[in-house]
C-alpha positions as CSV (number, residue, x, y, z in Angstrom):
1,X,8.7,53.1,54.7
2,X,10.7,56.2,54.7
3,X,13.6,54.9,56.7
4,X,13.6,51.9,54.2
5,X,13.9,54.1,51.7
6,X,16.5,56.4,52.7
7,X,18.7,53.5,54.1
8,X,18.9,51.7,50.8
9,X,19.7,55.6,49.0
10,X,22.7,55.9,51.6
11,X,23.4,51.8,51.1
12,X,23.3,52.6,47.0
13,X,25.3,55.6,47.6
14,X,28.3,54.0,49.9
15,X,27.2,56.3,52.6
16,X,26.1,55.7,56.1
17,X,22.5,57.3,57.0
18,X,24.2,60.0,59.4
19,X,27.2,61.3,57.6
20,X,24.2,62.1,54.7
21,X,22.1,63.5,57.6
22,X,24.7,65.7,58.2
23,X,26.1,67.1,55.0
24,X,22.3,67.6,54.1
25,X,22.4,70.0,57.3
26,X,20.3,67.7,60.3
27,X,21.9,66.1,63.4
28,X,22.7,62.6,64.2
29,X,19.5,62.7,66.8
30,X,17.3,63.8,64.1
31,X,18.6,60.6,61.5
32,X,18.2,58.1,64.8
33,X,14.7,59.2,65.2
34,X,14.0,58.5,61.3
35,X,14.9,55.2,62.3
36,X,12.1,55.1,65.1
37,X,9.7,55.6,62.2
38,X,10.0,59.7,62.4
39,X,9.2,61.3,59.4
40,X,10.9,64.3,58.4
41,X,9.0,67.9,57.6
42,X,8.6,69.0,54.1
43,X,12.0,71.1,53.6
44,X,14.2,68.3,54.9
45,X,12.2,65.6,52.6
46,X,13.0,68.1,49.6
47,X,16.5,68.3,50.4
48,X,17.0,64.5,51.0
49,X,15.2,64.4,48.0
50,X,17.6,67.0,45.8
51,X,20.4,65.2,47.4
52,X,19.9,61.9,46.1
53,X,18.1,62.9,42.8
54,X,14.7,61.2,43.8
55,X,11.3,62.4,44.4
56,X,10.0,63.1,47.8
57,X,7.1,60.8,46.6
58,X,9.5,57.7,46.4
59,X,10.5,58.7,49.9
60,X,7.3,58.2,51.4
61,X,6.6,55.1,49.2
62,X,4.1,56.8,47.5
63,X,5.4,55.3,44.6
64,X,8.2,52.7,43.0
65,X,10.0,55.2,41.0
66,X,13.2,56.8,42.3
67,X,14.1,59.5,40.1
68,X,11.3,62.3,39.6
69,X,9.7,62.2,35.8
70,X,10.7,65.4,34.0
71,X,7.9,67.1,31.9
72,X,8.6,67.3,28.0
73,X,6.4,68.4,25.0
74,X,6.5,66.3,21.8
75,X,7.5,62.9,23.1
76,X,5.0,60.0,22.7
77,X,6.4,58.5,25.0
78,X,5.1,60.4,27.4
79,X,1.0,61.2,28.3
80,X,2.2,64.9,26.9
81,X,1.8,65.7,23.3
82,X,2.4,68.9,21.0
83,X,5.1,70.4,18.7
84,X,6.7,73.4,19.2
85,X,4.7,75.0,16.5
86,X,1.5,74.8,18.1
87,X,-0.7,77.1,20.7
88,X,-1.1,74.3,22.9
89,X,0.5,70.8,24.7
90,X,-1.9,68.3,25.2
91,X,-1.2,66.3,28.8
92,X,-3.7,63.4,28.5
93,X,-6.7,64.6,27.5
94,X,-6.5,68.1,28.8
95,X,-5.4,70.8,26.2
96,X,-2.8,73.5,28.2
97,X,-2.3,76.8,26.7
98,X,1.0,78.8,26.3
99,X,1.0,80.3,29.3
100,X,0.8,77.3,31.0
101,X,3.3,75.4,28.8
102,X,5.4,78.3,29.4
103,X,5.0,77.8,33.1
104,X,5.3,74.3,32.7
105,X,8.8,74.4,30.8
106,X,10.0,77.5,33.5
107,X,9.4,74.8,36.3
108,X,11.2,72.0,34.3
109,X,14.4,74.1,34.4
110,X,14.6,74.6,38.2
111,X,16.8,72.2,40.0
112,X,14.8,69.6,41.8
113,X,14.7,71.0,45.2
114,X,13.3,74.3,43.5
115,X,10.6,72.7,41.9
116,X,9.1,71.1,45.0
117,X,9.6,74.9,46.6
118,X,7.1,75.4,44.0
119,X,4.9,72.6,43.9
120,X,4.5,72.9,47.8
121,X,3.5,77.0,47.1
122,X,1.1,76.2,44.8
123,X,-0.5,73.4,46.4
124,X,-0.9,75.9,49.6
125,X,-2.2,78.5,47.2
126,X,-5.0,76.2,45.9
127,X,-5.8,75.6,49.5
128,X,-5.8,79.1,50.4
129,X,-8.3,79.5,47.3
């Protein structure tokens, strides 16, 4: 699945799968064993991932969605409601408080590669719990 992935990303790109491996900082052997169904470690995922604008998610065809889904308050649109008035954003049925929506927005404004950095620290946080 991954090497699916990544192939069409270089395809859509007009790249070839090593020339990307290599400006994203791996080596030709590393790309070729992707191809043998290899999966690459977490940092190289989230750099692939930053590099095309995609999550690491849609890498590992954990979903169908290229491009990682941005958090915003106020939009209907999305499961996330609240107006910049209020104490709290609602995200489905679970009512966050400012800190959170404060920690929320900080994480929005990271550059993609930056917010996994953080996702992946918290998740091994929660572990560590």
């Amino acid at each position: 699945m991954f090497w699916d992935r990544f192939e069409k990303l270089c395809r859509d790109a007009g790249k070839k799968p090593s020339p990307v491996g290599k400006e994203i900082g791996v080596s030709a052997t590393a790309v070729y064993k992707w191809k043998e169904g290899t999966i690459p470690n977490g940092e190289i995922l989230m750099k692939i991932a930053d590099y095309f604008n995609c999550s690491t998610d849609y890498l590992l065809g954990r979903t169908e969605t290229p491009n990682a889904q941005s958090v915003t308050t106020g939009d209907s649109n999305n499961n996330i409601s609240g107006d910049n008035n209020s104490n709290h954003v609602n995200v489905g049925n679970t009512q966050l408080s400012d800190d959170t929506k404060t920690l929320v927005e900080m994480i929005q404004d990271l550059p993609l590669l930056e917010r996994s950095k953080v996702v992946v620290m918290i998740d091994e946080m929660r572990k560590g719990a």
